[in-house]
OpenMM code with the backbone's topology and positions (N, CA, C; nanometers):
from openmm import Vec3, app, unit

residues = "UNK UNK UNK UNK UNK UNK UNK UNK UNK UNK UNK UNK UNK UNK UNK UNK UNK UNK UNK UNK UNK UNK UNK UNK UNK UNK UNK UNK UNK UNK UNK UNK UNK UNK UNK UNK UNK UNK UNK UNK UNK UNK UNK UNK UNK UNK UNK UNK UNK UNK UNK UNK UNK UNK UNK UNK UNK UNK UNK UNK UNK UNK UNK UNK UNK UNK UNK UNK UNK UNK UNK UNK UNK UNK UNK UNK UNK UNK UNK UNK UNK UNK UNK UNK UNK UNK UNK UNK UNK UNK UNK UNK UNK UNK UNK UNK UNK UNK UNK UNK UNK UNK UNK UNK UNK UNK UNK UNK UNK UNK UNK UNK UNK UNK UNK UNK UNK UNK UNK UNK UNK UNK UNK UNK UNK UNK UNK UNK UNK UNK UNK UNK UNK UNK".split()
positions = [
    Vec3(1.0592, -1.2654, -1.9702),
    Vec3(0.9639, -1.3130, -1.8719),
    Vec3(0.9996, -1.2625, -1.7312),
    Vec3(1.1472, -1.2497, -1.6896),
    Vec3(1.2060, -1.2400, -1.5876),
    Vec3(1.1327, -1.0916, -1.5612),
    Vec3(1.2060, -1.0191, -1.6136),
    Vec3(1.1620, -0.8349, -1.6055),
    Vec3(0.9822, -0.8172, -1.6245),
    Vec3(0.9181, -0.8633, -1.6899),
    Vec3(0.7723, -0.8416, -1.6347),
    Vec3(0.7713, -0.8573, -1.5336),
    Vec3(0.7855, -0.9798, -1.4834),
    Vec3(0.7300, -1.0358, -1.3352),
    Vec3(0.8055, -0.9436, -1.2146),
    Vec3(0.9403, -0.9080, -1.2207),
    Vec3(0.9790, -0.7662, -1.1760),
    Vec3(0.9331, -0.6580, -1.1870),
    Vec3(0.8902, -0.6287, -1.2966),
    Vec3(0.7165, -0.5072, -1.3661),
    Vec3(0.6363, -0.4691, -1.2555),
    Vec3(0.5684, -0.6227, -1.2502),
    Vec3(0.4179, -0.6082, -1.1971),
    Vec3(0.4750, -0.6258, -1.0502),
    Vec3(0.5482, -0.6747, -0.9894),
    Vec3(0.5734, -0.7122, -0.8455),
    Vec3(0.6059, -0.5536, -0.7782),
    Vec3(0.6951, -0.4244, -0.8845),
    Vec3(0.6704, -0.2929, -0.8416),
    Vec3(0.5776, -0.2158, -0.8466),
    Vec3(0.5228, -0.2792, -0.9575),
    Vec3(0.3790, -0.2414, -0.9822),
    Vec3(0.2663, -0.2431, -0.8638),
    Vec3(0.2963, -0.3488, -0.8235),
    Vec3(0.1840, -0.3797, -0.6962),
    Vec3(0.2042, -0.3124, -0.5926),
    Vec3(0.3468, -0.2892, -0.5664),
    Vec3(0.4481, -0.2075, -0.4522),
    Vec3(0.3710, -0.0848, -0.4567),
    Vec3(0.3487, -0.0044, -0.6052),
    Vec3(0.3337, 0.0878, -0.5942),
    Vec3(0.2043, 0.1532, -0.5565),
    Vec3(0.1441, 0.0716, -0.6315),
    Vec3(-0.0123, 0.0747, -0.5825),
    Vec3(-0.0872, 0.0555, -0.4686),
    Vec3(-0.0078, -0.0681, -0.4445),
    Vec3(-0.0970, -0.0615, -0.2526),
    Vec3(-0.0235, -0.0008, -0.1521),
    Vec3(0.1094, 0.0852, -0.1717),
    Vec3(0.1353, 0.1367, -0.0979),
    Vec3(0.1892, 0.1078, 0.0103),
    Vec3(0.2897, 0.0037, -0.0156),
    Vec3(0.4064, -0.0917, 0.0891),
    Vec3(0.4628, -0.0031, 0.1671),
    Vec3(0.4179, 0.0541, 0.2731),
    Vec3(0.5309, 0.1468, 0.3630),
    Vec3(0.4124, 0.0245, 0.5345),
    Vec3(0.5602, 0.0148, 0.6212),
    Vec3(0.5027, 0.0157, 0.7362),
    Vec3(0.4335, 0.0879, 0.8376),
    Vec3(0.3885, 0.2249, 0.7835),
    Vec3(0.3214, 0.2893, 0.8557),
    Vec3(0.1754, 0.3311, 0.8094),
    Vec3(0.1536, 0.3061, 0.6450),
    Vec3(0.0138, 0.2671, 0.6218),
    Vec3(-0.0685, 0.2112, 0.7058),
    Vec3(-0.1941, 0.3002, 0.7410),
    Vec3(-0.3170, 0.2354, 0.8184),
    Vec3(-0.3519, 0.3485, 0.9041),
    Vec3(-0.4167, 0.3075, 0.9971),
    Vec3(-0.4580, 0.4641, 1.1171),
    Vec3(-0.4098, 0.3939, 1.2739),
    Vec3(-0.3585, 0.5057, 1.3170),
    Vec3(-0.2765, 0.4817, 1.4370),
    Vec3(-0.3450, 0.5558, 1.5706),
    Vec3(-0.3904, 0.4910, 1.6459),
    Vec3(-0.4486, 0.5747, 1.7828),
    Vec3(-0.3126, 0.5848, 1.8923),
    Vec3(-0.3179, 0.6964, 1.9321),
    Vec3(-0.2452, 0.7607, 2.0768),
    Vec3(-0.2878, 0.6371, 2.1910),
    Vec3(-0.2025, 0.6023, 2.2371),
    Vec3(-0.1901, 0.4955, 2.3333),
    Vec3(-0.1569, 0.6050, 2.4794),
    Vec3(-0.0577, 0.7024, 2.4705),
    Vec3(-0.0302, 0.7697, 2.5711),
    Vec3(0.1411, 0.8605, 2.5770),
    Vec3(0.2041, 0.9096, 2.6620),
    Vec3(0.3078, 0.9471, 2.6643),
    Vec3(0.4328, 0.8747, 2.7316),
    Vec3(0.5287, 0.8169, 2.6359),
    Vec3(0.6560, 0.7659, 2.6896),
    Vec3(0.7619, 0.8994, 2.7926),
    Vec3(0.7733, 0.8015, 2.9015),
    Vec3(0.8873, 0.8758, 2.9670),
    Vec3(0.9921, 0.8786, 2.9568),
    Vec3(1.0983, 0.9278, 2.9910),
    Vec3(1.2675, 0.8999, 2.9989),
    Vec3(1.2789, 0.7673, 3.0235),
    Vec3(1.2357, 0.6956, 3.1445),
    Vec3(1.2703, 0.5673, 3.1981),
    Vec3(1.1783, 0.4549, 3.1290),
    Vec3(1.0699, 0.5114, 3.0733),
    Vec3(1.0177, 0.4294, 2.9537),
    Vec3(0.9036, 0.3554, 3.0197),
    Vec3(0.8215, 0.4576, 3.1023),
    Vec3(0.7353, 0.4093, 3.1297),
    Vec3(0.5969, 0.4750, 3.0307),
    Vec3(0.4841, 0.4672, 3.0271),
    Vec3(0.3930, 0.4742, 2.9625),
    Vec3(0.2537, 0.5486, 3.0448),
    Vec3(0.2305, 0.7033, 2.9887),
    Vec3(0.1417, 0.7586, 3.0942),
    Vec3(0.0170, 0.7495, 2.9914),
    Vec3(-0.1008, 0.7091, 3.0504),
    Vec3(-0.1898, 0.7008, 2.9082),
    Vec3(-0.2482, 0.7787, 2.8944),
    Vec3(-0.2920, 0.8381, 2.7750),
    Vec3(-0.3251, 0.9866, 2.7433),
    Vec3(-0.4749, 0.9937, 2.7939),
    Vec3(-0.5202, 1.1229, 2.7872),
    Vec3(-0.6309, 1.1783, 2.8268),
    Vec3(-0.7178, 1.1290, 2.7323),
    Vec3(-0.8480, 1.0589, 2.8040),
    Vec3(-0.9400, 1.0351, 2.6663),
    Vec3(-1.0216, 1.1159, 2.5665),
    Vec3(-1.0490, 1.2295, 2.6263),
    Vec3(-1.0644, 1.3544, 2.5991),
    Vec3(-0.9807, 1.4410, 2.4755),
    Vec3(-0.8352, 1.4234, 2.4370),
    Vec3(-0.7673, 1.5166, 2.3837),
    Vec3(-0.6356, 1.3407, 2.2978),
    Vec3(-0.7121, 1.2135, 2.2977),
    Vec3(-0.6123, 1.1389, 2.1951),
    Vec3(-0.6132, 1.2185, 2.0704),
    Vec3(-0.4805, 1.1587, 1.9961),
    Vec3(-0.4575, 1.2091, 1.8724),
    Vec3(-0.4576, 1.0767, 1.7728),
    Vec3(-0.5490, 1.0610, 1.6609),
    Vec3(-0.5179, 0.9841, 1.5861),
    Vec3(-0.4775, 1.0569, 1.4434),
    Vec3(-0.3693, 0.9203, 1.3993),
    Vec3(-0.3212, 0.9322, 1.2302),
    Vec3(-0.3263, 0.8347, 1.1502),
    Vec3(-0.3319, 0.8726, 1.0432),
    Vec3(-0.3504, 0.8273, 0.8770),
    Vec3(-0.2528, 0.8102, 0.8085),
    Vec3(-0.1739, 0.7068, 0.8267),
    Vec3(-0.0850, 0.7554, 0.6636),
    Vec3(-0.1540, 0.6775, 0.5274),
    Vec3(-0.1395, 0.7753, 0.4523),
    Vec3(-0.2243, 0.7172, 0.3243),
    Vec3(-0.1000, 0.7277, 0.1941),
    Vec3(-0.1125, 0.6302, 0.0732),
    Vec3(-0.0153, 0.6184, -0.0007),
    Vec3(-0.0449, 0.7454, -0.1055),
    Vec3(0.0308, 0.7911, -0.1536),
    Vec3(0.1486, 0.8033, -0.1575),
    Vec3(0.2468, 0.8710, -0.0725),
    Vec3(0.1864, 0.9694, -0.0088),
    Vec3(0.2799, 1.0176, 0.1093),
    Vec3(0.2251, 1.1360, 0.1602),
    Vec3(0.0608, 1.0834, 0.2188),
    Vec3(-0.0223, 1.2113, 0.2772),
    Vec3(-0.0470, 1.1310, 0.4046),
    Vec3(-0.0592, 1.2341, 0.5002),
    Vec3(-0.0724, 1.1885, 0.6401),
    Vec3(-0.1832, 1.2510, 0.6960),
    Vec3(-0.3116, 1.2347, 0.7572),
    Vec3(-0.3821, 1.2927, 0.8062),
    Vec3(-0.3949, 1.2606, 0.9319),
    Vec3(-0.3841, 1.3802, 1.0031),
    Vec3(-0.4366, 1.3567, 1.1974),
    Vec3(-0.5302, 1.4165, 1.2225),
    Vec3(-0.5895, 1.3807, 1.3771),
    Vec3(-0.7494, 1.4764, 1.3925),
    Vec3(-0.7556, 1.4588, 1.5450),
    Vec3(-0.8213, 1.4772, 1.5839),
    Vec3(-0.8709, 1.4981, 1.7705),
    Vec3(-0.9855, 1.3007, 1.7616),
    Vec3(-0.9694, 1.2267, 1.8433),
    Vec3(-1.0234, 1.0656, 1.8515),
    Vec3(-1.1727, 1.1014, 1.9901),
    Vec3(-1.2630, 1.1091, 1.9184),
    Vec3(-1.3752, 1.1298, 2.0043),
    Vec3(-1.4014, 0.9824, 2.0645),
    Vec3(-1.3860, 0.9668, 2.2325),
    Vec3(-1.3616, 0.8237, 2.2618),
    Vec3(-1.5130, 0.7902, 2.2573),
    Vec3(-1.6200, 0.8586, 2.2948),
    Vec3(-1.7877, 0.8232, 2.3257),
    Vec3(-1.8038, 0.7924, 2.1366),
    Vec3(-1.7805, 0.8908, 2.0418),
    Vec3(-1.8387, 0.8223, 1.9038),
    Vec3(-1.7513, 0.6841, 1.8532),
    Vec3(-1.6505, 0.7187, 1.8681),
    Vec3(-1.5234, 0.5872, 1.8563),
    Vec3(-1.5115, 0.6536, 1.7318),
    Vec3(-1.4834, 0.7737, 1.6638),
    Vec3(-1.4408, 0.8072, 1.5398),
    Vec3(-1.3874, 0.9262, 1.5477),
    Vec3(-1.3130, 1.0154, 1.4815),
    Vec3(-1.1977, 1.1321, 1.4763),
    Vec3(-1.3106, 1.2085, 1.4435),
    Vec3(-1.2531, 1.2872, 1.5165),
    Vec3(-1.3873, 1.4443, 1.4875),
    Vec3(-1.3137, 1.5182, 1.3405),
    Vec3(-1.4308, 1.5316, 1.2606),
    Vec3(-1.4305, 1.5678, 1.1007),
    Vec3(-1.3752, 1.7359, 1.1588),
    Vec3(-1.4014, 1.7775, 1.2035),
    Vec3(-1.3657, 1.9216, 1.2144),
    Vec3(-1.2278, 1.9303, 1.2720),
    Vec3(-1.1466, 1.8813, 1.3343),
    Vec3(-1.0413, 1.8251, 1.3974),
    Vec3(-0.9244, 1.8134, 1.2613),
    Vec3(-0.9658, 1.7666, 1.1632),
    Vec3(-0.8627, 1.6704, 1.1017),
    Vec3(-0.7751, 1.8085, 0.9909),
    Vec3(-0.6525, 1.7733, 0.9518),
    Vec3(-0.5918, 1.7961, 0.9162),
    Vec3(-0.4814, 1.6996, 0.8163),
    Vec3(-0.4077, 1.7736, 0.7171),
    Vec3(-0.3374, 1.6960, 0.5814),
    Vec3(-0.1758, 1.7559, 0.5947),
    Vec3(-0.1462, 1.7027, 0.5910),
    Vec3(-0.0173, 1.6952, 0.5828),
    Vec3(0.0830, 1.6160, 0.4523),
    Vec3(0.1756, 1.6252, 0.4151),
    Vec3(0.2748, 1.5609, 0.3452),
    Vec3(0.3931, 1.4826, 0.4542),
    Vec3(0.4455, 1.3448, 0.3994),
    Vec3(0.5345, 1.2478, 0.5111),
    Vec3(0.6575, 1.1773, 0.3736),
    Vec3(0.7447, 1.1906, 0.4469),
    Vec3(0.8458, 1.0798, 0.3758),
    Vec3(0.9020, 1.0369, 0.4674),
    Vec3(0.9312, 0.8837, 0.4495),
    Vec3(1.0181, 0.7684, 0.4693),
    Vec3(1.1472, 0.7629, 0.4293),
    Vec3(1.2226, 0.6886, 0.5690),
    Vec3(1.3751, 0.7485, 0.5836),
    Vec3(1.4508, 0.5995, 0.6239),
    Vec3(1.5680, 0.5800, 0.5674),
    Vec3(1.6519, 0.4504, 0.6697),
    Vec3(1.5580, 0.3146, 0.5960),
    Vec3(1.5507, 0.3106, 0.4713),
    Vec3(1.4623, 0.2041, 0.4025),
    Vec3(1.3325, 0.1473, 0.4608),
    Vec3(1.2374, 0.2616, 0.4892),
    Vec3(1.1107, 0.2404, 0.5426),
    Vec3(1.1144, 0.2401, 0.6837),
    Vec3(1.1950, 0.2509, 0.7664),
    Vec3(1.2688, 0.2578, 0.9199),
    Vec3(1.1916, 0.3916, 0.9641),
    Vec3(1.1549, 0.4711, 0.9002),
    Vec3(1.1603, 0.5999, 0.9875),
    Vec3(1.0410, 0.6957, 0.8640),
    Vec3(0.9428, 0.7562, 0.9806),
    Vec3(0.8229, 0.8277, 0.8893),
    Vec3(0.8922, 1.0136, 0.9482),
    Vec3(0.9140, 1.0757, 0.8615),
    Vec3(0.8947, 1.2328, 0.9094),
    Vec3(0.7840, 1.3270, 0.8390),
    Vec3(0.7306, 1.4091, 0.8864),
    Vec3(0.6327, 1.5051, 0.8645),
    Vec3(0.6772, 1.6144, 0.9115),
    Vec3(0.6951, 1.7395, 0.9178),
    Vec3(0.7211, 1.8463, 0.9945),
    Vec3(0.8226, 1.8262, 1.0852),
    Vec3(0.8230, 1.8207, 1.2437),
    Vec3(0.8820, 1.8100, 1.3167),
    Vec3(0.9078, 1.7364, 1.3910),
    Vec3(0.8197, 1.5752, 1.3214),
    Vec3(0.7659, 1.4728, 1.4178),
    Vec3(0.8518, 1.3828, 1.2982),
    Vec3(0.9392, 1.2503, 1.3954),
    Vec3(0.9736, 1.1213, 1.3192),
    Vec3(0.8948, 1.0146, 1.4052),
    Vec3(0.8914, 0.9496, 1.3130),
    Vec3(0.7810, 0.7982, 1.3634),
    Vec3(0.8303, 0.6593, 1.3312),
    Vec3(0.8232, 0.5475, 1.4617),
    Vec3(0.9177, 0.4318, 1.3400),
    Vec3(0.7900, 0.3493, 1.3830),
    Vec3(0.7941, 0.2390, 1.3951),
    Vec3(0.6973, 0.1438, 1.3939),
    Vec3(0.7686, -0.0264, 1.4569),
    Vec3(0.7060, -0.0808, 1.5112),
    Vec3(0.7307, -0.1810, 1.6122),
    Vec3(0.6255, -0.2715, 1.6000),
    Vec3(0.5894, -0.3600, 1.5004),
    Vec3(0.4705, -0.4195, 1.5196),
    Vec3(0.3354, -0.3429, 1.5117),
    Vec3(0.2855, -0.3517, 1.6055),
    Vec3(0.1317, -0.2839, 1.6000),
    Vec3(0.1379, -0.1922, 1.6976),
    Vec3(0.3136, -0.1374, 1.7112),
    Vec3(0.2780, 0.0044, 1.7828),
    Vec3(0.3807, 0.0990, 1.7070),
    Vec3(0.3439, 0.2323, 1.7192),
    Vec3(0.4341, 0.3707, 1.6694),
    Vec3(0.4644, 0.4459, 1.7627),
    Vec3(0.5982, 0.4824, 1.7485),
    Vec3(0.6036, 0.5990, 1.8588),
    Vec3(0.6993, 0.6891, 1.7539),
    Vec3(0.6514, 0.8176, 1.8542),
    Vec3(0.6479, 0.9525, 1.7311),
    Vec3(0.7695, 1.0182, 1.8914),
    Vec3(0.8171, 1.0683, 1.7842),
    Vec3(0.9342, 1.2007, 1.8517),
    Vec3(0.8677, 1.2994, 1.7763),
    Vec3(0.8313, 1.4412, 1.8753),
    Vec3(0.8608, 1.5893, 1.8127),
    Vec3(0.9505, 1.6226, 1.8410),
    Vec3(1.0684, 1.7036, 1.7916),
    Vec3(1.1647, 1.7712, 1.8264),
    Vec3(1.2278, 1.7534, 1.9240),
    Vec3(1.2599, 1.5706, 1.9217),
    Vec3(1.3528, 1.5155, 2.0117),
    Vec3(1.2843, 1.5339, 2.1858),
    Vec3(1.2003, 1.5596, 2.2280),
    Vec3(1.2128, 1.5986, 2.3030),
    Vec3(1.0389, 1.4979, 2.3534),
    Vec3(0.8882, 1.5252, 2.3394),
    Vec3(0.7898, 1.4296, 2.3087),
    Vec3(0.7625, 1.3118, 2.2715),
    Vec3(0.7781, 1.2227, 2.3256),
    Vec3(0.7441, 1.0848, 2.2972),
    Vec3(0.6289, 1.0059, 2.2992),
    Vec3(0.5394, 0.9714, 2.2236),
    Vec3(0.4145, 0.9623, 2.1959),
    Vec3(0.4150, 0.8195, 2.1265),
    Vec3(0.2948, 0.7185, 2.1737),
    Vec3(0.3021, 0.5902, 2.1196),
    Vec3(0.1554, 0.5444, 2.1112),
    Vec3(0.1604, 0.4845, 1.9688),
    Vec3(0.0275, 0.4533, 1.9423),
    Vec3(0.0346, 0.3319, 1.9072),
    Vec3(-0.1123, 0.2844, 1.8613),
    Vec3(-0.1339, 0.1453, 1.8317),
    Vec3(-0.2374, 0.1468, 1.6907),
    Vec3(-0.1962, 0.0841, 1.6575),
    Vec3(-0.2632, 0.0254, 1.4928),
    Vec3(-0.3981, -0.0275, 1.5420),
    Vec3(-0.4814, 0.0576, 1.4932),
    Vec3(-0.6511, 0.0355, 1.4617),
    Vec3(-0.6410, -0.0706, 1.3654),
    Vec3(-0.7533, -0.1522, 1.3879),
    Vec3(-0.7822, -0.2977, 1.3171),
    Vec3(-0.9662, -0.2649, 1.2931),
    Vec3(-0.9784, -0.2952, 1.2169),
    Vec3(-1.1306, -0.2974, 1.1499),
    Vec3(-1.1753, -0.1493, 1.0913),
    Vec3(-1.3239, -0.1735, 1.1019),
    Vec3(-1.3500, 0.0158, 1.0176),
    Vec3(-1.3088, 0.0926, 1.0702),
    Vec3(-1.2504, 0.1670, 0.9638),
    Vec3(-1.1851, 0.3176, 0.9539),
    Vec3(-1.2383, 0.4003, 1.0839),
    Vec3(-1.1812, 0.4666, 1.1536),
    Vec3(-1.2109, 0.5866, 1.2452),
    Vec3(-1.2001, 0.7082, 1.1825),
    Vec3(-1.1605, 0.7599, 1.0832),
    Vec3(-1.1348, 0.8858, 1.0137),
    Vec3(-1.2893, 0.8735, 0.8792),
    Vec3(-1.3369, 1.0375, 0.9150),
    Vec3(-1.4151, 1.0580, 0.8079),
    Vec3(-1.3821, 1.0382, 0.6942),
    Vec3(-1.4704, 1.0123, 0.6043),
    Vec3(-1.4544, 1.0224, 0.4597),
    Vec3(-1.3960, 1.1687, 0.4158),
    Vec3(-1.3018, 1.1349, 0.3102),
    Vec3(-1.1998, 1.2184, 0.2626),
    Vec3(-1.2524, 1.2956, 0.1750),
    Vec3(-1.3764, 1.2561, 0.0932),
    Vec3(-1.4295, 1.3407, 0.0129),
    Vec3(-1.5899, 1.3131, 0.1240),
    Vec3(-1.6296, 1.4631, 0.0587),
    Vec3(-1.7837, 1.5242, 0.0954),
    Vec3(-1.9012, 1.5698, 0.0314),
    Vec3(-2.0119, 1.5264, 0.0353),
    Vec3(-2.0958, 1.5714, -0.0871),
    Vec3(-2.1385, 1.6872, -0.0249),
    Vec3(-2.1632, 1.7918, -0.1553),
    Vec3(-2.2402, 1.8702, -0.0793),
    Vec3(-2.3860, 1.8603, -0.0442),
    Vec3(-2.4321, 1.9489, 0.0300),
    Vec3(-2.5891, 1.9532, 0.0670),
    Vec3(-2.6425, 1.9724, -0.0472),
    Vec3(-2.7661, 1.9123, -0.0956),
    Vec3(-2.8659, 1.9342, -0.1824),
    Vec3(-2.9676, 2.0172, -0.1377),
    Vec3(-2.9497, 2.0240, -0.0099),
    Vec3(-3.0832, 2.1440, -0.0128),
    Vec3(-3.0594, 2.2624, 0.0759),
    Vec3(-3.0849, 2.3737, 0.0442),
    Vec3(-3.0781, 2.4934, 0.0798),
    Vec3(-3.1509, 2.5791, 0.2314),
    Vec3(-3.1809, 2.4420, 0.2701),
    Vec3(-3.2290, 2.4523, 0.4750),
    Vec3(-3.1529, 2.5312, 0.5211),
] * unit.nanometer
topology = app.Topology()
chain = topology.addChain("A")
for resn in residues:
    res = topology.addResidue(resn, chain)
    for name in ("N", "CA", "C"):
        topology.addAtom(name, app.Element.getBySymbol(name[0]), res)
């Protein structure tokens, strides 16, 4: 009885995708040395995706539609480091603080976002095609 209920409790882990950085994250702005906070251009935010199992999508955050421009977006691969402590992708690590992230590139960029709450800002992941030949 013991080991099922251990079963299904990884089971569930696995499926919904227990990492703290699941969800979509908007650019809040740029951290300084002294840790102040410059807020980014509304024009050029960056939002991200982490999606389970370990795909990350970012895109350009159109502030007038309130949604990530479909032509913008991009896929990536991410793993988790330091028992869920730490997201890397390429050249960027990310940890998480509540309902904010801040991302290092190459030690050197400091970038902090905030956890989107309600509908999705990122296009749909799949696309139908056109049915008609206009």
């Amino acid at each position: 009885m013991r080991f099922s209920v251990i079963g299904l409790c990884v089971m569930f882990a696995l499926i919904s995708g227990c990492t703290r950085f699941s969800g979509e994250w908007l650019e809040e702005g740029t951290v300084a040395k002294d840790g102040t906070l410059t807020p980014a251009d509304s024009d050029r935010r960056v939002a991200m995706r982490f999606d389970w199992p370990a795909t990350v999508r970012y895109g350009s955050y159109a502030d007038r539609a309130g949604v990530v421009d479909d032509e913008t977006v991009q896929w990536n691969r991410y793993w988790t480091l330091k028992n869920d402590q730490v997201a890397q992708t390429g050249a960027m690590s990310a940890t998480v603080d509540g309902d904010h992230m801040t991302t290092v590139v190459e030690g050197d960029v400091i970038k902090r976002f905030v956890k989107v709450k309600g509908p999705s800002i990122f296009p749909p992941e799949v696309k139908c095609p056109p049915l008609s030949t206009q």
